[in-house]
C-alpha positions in Angstrom: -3.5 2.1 23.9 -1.3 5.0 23.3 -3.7 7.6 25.6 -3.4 4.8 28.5 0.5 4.4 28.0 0.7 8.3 28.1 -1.9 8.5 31.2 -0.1 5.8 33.2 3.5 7.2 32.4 2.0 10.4 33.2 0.9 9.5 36.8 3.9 8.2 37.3 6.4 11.1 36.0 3.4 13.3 38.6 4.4 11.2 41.8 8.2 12.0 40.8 7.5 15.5 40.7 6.3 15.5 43.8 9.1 13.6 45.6 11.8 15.6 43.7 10.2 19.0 43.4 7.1 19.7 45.7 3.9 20.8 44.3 4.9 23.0 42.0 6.8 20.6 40.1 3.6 17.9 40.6 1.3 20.8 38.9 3.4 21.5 36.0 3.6 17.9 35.4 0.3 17.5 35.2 -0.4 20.3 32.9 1.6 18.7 30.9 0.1 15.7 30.6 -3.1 16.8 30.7 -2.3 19.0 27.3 -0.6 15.5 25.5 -3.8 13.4 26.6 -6.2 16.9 25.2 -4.4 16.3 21.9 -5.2 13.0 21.6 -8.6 13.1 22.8 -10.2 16.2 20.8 -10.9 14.6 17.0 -12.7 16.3 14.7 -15.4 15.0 12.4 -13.1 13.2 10.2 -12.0 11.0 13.7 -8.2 12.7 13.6 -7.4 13.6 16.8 -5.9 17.4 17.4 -2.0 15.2 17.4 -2.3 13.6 13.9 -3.5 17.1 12.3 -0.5 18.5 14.1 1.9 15.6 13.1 0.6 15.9 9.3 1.2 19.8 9.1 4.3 19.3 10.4 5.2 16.7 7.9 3.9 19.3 5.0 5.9 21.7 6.5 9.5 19.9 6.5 8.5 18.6 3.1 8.2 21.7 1.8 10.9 23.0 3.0 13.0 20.4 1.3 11.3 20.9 -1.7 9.9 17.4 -1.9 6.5 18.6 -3.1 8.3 19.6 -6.5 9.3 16.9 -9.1 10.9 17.8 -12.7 11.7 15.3 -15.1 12.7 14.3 -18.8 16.1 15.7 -20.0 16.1 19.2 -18.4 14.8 18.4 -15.3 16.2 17.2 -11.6 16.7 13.3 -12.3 20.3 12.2 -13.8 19.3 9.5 -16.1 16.6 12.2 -18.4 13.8 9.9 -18.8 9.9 10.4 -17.8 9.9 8.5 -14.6 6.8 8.2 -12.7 7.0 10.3 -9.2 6.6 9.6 -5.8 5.4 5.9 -4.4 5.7 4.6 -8.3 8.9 5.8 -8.9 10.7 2.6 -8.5 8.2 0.4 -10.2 9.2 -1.6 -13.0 6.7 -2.8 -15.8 7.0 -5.9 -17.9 4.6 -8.3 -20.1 3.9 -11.9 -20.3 0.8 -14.1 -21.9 -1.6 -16.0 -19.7 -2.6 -19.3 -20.8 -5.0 -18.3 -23.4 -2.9 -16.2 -25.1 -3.3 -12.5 -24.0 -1.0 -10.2 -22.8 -0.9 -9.0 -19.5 0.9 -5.9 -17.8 2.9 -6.7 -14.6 4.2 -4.2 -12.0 7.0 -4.9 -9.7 8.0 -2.9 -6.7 11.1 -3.7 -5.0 10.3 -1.4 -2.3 7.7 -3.5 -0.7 8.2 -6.9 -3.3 4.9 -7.1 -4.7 3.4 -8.0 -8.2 0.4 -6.5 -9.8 -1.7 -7.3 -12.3 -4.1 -5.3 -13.7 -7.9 -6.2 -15.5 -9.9 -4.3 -18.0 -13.7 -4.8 -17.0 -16.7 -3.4 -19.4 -19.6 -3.4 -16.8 -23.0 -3.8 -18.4 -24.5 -0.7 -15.6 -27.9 -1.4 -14.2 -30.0 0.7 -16.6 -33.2 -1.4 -17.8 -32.0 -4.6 -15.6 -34.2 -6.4 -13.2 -33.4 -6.2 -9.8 -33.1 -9.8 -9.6 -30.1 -9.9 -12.1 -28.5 -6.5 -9.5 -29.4 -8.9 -6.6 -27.0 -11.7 -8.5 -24.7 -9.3 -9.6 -23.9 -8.5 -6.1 -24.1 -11.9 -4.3 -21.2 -12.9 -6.9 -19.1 -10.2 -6.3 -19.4 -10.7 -2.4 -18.0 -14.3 -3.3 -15.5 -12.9 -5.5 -14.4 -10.5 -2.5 -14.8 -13.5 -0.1 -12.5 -15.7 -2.3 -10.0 -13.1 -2.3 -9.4 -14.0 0.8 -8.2 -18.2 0.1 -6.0 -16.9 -3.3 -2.2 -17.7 -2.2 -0.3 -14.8 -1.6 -2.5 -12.2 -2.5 -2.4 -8.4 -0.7 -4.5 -6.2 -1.8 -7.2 -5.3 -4.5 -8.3 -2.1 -6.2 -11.3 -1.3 -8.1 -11.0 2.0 -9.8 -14.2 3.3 -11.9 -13.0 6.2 -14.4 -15.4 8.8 -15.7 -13.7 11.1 -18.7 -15.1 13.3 -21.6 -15.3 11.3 -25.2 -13.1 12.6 -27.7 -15.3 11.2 -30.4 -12.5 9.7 -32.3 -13.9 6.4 -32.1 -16.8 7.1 -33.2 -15.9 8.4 -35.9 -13.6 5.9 -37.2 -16.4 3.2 -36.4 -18.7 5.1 -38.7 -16.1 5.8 -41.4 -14.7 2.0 -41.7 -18.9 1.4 -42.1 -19.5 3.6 -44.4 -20.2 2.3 -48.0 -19.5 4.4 -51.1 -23.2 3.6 -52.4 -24.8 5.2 -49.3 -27.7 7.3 -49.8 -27.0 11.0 -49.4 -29.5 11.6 -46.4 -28.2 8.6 -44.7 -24.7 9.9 -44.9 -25.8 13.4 -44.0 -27.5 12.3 -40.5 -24.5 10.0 -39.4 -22.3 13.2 -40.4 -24.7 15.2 -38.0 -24.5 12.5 -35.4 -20.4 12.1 -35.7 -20.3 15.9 -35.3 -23.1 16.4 -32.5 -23.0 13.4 -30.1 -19.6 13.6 -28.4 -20.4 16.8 -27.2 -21.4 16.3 -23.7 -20.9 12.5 -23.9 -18.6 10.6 -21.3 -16.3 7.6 -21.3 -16.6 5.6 -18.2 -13.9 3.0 -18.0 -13.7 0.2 -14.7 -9.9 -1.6 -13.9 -9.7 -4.5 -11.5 -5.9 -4.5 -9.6 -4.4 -7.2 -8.1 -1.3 -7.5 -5.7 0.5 -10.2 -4.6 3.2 -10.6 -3.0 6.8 -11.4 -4.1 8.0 -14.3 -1.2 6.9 -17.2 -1.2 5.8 -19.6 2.7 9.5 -19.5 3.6 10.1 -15.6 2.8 12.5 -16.5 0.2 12.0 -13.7 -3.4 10.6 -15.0 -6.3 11.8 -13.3 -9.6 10.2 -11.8 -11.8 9.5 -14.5 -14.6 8.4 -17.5 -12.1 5.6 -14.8 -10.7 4.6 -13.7 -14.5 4.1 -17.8 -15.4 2.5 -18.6 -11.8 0.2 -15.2 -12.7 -0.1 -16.9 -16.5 -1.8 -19.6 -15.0 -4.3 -18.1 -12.6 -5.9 -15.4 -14.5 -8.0 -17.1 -16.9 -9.6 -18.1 -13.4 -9.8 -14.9 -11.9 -11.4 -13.0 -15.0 -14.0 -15.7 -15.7 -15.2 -15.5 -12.2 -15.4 -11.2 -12.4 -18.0 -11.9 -15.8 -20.7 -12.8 -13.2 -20.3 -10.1 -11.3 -21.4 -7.8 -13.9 -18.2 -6.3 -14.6 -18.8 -7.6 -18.5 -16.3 -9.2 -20.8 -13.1 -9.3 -18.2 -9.6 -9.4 -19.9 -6.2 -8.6 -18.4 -4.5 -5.1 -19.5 -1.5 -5.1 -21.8 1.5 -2.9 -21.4 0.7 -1.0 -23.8 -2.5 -0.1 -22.5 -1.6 0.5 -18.9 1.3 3.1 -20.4 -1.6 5.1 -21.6 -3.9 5.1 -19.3 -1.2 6.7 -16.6 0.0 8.9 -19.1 -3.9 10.5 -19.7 -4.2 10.5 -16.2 -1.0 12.9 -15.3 -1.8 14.6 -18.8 -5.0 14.6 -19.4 -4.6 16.7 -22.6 -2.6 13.9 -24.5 -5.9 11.9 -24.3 -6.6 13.8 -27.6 -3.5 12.7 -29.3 -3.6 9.4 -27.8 -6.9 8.2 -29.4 -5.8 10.2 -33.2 -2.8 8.1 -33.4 -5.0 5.0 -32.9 -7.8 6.3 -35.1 -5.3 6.4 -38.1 -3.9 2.6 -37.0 -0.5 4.2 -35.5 -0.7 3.6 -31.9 2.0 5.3 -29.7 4.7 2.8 -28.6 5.2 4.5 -24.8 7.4 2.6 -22.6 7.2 2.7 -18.8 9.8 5.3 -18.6 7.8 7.6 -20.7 4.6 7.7 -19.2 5.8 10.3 -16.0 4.6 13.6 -15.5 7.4 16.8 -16.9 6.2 18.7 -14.0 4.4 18.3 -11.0 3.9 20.5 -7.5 1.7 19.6 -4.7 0.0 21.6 -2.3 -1.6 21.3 0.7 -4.8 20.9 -0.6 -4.1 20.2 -4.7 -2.1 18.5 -7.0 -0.6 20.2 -10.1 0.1 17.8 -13.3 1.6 18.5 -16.6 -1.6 20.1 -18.2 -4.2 20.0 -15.2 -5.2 20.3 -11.5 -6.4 17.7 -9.6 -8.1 17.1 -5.9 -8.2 14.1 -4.2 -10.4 13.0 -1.4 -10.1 9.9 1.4 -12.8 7.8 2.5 -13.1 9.0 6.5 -16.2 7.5 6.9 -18.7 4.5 5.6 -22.4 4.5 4.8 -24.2 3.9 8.2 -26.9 1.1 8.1 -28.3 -0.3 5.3 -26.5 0.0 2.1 -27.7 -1.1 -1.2 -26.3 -1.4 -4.5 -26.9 2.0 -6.4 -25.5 3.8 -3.2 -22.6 4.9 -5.1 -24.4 5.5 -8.7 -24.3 9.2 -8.8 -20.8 9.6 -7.1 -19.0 7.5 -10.0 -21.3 8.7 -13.0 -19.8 11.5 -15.1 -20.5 15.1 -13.5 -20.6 18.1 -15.8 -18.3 20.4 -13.5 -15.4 17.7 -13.2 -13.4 16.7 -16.2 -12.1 13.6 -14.9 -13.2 11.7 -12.4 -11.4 8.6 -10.7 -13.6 6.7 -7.8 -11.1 3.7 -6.3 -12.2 1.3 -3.7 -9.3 -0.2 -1.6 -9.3 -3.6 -0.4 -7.3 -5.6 1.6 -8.5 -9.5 2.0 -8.2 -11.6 5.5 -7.7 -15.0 6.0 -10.3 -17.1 7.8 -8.7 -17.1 10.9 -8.0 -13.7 11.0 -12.1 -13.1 9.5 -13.2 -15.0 12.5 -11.1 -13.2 15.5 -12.2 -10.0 14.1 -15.7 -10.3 14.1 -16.2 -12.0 17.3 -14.1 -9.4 18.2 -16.1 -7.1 17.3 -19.0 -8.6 18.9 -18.0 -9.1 22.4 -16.9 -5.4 22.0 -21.0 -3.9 20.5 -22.5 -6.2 23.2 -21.0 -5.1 25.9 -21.6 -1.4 24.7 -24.9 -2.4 24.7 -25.1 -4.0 27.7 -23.3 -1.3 30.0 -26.1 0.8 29.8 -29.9 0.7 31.6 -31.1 2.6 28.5 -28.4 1.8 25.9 -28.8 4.5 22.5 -30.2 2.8 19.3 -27.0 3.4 17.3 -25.4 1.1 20.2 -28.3 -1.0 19.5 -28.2 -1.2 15.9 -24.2 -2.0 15.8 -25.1 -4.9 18.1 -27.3 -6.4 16.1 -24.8 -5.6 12.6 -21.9 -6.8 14.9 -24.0 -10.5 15.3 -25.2 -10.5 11.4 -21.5 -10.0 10.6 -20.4 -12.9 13.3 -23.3 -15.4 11.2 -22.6 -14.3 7.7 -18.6 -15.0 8.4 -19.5 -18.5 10.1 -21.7 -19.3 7.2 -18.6 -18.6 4.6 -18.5 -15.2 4.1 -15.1 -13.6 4.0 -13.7 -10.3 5.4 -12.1 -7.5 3.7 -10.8 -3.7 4.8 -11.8 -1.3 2.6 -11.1 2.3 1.6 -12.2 4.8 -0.8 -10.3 7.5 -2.8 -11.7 10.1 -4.8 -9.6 11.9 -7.1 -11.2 14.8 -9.5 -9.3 16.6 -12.3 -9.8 19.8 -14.2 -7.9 21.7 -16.9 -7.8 24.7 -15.4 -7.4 26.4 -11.8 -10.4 28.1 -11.9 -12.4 25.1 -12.3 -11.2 23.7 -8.9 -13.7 25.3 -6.1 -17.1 24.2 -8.7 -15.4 20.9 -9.1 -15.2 20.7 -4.9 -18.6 21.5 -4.6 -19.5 18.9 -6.8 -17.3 16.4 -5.0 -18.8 17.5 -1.6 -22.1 17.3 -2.9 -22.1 13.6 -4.2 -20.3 12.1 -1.5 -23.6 12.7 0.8 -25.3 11.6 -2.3 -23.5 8.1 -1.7 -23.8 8.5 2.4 -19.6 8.7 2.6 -17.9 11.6 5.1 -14.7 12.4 2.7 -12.0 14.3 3.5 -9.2 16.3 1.5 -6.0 14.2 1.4 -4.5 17.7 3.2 -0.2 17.3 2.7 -0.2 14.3 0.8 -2.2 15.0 -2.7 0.5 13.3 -4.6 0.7 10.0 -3.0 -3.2 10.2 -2.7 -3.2 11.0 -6.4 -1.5 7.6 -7.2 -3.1 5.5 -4.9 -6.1 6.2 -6.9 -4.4 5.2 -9.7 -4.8 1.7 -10.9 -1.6 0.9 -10.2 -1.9 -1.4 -7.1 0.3 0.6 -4.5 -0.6 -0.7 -1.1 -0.1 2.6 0.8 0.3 1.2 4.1 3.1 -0.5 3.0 4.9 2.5 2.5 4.0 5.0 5.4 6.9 6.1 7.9 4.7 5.5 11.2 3.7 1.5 11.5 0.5 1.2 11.2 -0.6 0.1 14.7 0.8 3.5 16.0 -1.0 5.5 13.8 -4.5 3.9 14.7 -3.2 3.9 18.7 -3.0 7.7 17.8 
């Protein structure tokens, strides 16, 4: 739309020219057009056109400049109140706890910016290792309905799933093993789980998987709802929404606490207090972190990294999705641990429709593959085969099936600066393992950083440029 506004007003500001100034005037018009309509019609592989790359380094350019791309906290550092706020799009955010109706405490997030809630759930998925493909095949037809269903839940935005991969510190092993321990226990028994406290967490990885859910703060007439009404309303509905993620494998589903969700960000900006974090529980003196502790001291971003407190970190964006069909281990190896990336934090983005919505959009889209397949004597088979996903799509959603825009971050971390071109490699290598295009989140590694977080930031939401301009663009 923004190409035939420009090629219209372009024509016209050319017939001016020529009134006013001749020839001359008319050519250098049209040069000029012609350049704006050769930025926006020259896109790279990604599908950025030559005018949003230029637009983005521009941005980086005025940021830097300002210094925005440098945060300091804590009580020498730039903010006036000395605490360890978290930067960027969750620096507003405020954290508080409640208890859903069967009595378990749950972490919500408020943003004033934007008004929204979010609540966050702890799943422990079972993996598919030695399970029939018949259970998979369930597996996935729930969570298609739980996606679907998303869609009818009052006032909901957005929904995260973010899969975590990190090195084991071992600590809980070993405390297992030591409150199991009997004083009568045969010396060669005691030796070999010794052997096995001492060997096995080398080379061993923690995967983790959190569930986020916004909603937003305004009820059907627009009017704010505080802060305590949403945490009882919330109460209410999560026993419902973790009971229906157990059948999509996602295991034993239970909301995060506060505590909890405190340090889990605090691990992932310092990645070194992981160590300390786990000790402290392993002698039954957890850290008591509030929300206003759990910052970053230091942070820089760059144009194509991130640099935390006591590590680096990369993060990549979704540009494109797995063509044809896709099945269910499609993105095994690119959220399983890998031995070149320390951490490792695979998000999937999604934003629900409602049925109305569902069903413009996929008729939409069907009048739209048709007729590319259609215009042609000899249409390609890619034109073809979108037809043909276009009308599947157009069934499924008239059969019940709901809708959902998705996105994928990647974020990986390392301790180190020297780690960071092996750990890109790796990155690059696994996303055509999983049949994704990513890209580098060039100029914006920080907010890219926490929307991989499970944190439940809805990133259009905060973006400069509406959103309909920057997909006209």
């Amino acid at each position: 739309m923004l190409g035939t506004g420009i090629m219209m007003g372009g024509l016209l500001l050319v017939v001016i020219a020529t009134m006013v100034g001749g020839i001359k005037a008319a050519l250098v018009s049209l040069l000029i057009v012609g350049a704006a309509l050769g930025l926006l019609i020259t896109k790279d592989k990604h599908g950025h056109s030559t005018l949003q790359r230029l637009s983005t380094h521009i941005g980086w350019q005025r940021a830097k400049m300002a210094k925005h791309n440098v945060y300091r906290s804590g009580p020498l550092g730039r903010t006036a109140w000395g605490k360890f706020q978290l930067p960027g799009l969750a620096a507003a955010s405020q954290l508080s706890e409640y208890q859903d109706s069967y009595g378990r405490p749950f972490a919500l997030l408020y943003y004033p910016s934007t008004r929204h809630f979010t609540v966050v759930i702890n799943a422990e998925p079972d993996g598919a290792s030695l399970v029939d493909e018949e259970q998979v095949d369930i597996w996935v037809a729930h969570w298609g309905q739980w996606l679907a269903s998303l869609g009818h839940e009052p006032g909901i935005v957005a929904a995260s799933v973010t899969v975590e991969s990190a090195p084991d510190t071992g600590i809980r092993l070993r405390r297992e093993v030591g409150n199991n321990m009997m004083d009568g226990t045969p010396p060669i028994a005691r030796a070999m789980l010794t052997e096995v406290v001492q060997s096995y967490p080398e080379g061993s990885a923690l995967v983790s998987a959190r569930v986020a859910l916004t909603f937003k703060g305004t009820d059907r007439s627009g009017k704010r709802r505080k802060e305590d009404d949403m945490g009882r309303e919330l109460a209410a509905r999560l026993p419902a929404l973790t009971q229906s993620l157990n059948a999509t494998g996602a295991g034993a589903a239970r909301p995060v606490s506060a505590q909890e969700l405190c340090e889990a960000i605090r691990i992932a900006y310092d990645p070194a207090s992981a160590m300390l974090i786990d000790e402290a529980r392993g002698q039954g003196m957890p850290p008591e972190l509030q929300w206003t502790d759990v910052g970053p001291a230091a942070t820089q971003a760059f144009w194509d990294k991130y640099r935390h407190d006591s590590a680096w970190s990369v993060t990549w964006q979704m540009s494109q999705a797995p063509r044809g069909e896709v099945f269910s281990s499609v993105l095994s190896q690119l959220v399983a641990p890998h031995a070149d990336i320390d951490r490792k934090r695979v998000t999937l983005l999604y934003r629900p429709l409602d049925a109305g919505t569902a069903a413009r959009m996929v008729e939409a889209d069907k009048r739209n593959a048709s007729f590319r397949a259609t215009a042609s004597a000899r249409p390609s088979a890619r034109n073809m085969a979108e037809a043909r996903a276009a009308d599947r799509s157009a069934q499924e959603e008239a059969r019940g099936a709901g809708l959902v825009n998705f996105g994928m971050v990647v974020t990986g971390t390392v301790m180190s600066a020297e780690q960071i071109p092996d750990m890109i490699a790796a990155v690059d290598n696994l996303g055509a393992t999983a049949r994704v295009l990513l890209r580098p989140a060039y100029g914006s590694q920080d907010s890219a950083f926490v929307a991989a977080l499970p944190l439940g930031i809805v990133v259009q939401n905060h973006l400069s440029v509406p959103a309909g301009l920057r997909e006209s663009l």
